[in-house]
C-alpha positions in Angstrom: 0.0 0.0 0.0 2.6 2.3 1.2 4.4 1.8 -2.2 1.3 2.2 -4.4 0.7 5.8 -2.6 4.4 7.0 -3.3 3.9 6.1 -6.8 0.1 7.9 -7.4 1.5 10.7 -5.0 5.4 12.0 -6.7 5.5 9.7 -10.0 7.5 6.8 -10.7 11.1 6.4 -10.0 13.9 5.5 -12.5 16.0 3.7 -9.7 14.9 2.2 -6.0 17.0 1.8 -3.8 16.4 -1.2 -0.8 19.1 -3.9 0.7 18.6 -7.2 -0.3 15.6 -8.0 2.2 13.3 -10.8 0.4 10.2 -9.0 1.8 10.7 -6.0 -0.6 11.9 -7.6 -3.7 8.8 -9.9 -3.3 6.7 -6.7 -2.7 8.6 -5.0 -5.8 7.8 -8.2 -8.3 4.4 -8.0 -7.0 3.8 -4.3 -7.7 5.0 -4.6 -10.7 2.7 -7.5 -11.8 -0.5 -5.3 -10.9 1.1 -2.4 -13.3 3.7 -0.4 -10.8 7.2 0.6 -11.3 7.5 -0.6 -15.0 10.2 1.6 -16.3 12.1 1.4 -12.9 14.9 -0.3 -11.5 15.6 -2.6 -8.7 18.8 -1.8 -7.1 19.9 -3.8 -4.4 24.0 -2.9 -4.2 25.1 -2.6 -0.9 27.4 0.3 -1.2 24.3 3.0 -2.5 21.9 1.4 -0.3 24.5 2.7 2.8 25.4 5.6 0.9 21.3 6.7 1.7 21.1 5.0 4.9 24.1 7.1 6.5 22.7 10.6 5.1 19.7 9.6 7.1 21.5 7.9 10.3 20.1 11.0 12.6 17.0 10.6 11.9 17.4 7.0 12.6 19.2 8.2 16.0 16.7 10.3 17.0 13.4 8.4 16.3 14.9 5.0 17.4 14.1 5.1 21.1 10.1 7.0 20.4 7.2 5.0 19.1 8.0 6.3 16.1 6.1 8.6 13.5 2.4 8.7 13.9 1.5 9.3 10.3 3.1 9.9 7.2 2.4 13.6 7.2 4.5 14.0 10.2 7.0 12.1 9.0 7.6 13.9 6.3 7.5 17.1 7.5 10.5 15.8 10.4 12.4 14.0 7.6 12.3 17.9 5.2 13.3 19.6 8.2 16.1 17.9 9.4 17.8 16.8 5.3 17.0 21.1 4.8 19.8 21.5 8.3 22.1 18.8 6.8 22.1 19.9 3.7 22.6 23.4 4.8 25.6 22.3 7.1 27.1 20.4 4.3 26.9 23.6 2.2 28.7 25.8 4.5 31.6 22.8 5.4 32.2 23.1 1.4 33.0 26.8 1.9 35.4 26.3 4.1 39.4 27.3 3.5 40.9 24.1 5.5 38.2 21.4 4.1 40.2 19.1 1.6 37.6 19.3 -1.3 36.2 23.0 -0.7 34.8 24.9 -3.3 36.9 27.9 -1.6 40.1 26.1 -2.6 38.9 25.2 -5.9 37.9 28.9 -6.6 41.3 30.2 -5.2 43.1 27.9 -7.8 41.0 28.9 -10.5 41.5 32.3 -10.3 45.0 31.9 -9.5 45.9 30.7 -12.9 44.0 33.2 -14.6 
């Protein structure tokens, strides 16, 4: 059900991302039998399904301990608030002169040489 409303709500997706579980590749065949996810991918590789678990470890951290979300509007709304923080913290660590890949550094070099 869960999968069917993501799919009517935001469109479907050209890749999904799960870890190898058998639940969700039987839910995935079956979905796709009754007409969902026809032009999308199953992608069960264990280095990009960490590479999205560990951008959302806090939330993970922070919800583990609760009953959880009560419905999926508040989920949501948590889950926007705290990747809009991240995401903003990760923009300003890029700016930063002693970070090893800044875009500071990268500018400085750029307009060294010209």
């Amino acid at each position: 059900m869960f999968m069917k409303r993501l799919v009517k709500a935001f469109g479907e997706p050209a890749v999904l991302t799960t870890d190898k579980a058998p639940a969700l590749l039987c839910a995935f065949n079956k979905l796709k039998e009754q007409g969902f996810y026809k032009r999308t991918t199953h992608c069960t590789i264990k280095h990009l399904n960490n590479l999205i678990e560990q951008d959302h470890r806090h939330v993970k951290q922070r919800f583990v301990k609760s009953a959880g979300f009560q419905n999926l509007r508040h989920a949501s709304r948590t889950i926007k608030g705290i990747e809009t923080i991240h995401s903003l913290y990760k923009q300003r660590r890029s700016f930063q002169r002693d970070s090893a890949f800044s875009t500071y550094n990268e500018l400085q070099q750029l307009l060294a040489t010209s």
